[in-house]
C-alpha positions in Angstrom: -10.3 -19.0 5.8 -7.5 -16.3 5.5 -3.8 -16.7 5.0 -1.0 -16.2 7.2 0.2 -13.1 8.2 3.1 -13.4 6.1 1.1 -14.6 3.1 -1.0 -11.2 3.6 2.1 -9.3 4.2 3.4 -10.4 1.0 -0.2 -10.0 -1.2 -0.6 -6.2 0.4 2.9 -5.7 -0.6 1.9 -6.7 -4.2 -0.6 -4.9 -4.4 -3.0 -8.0 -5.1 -4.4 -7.0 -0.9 -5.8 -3.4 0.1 -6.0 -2.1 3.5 -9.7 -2.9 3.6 -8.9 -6.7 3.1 -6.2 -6.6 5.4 -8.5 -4.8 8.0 -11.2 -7.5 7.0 -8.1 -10.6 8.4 -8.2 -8.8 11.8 -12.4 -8.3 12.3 -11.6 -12.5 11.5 -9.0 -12.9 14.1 -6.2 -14.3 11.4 -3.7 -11.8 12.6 -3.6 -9.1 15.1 -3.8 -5.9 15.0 0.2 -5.0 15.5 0.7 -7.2 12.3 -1.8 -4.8 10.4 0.4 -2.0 11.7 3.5 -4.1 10.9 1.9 -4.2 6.8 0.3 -1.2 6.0 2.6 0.8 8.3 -0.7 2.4 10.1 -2.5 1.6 13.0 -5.8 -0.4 13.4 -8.5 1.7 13.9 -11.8 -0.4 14.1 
């Protein structure tokens, strides 16, 4: 099971979380894919 979005927000931030990982949260539906934009500052591109 993954964290919250702000839990991922905060490991990405870090630097414990890459963008892979975070990518990996959305294929899992634990947050969306504006929240992945909202923490790496990039769109989702599947």
């Amino acid at each position: 099971m993954f964290p919250s979005f702000e839990k991922i927000q905060s490991f990405y931030a870090k630097g414990l979380w890459d963008k892979e990982k975070v990518k990996a949260a959305v294929k899992y539906q634990c947050i969306t894919a504006d929240e992945y934009e909202k923490i790496t500052g990039e769109a989702y591109l599947e």
